[in-house]
N, C-alpha and C positions, 0 to 999 in steps of 0.2 A: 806945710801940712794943714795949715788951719785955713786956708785957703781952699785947696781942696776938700776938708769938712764941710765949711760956708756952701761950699758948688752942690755939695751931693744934699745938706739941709733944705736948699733952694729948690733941686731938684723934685725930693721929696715930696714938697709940698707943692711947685707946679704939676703935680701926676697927680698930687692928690685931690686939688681943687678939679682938672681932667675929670679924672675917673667919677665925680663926684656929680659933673653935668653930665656926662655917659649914662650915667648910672639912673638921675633924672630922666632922662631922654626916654631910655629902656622904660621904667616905670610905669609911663606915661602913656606907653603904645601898648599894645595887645603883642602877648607874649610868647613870640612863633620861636621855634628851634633855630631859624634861617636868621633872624631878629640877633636873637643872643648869639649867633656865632657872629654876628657882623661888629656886635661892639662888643664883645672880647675882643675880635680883630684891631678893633681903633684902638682900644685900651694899652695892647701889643705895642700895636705902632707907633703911640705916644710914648709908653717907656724906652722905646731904643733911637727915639730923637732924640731924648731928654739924655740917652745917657750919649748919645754920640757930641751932643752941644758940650757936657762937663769934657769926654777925653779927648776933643781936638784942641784943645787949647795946649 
């Protein structure tokens, strides 16, 4: 079990440092409706890599 703790901890925080350069990213541009749904999209799409990496193991 402390195992999978460690995965989802590790997890956490690869999404968090992600969303964190997303987040950069977004700031940095000129902030159209079309913009923010694109990186919510990535934001998406990074958390269900991160969690398909922890449950195929």
């Amino acid at each position: 079990m402390a195992s999978f703790e460690n995965d989802m901890l590790k997890a956490r925080f690869r999404l968090r440092d992600a969303s964190s350069v997303m987040l950069k990213e977004f700031l940095s541009k000129s902030s159209t409706a079309a913009f923010t749904v694109s990186v919510a999209n990535d934001v998406l799409a990074e958390s269900i890599v991160l969690l398909a990496d922890i449950f195929k193991t």
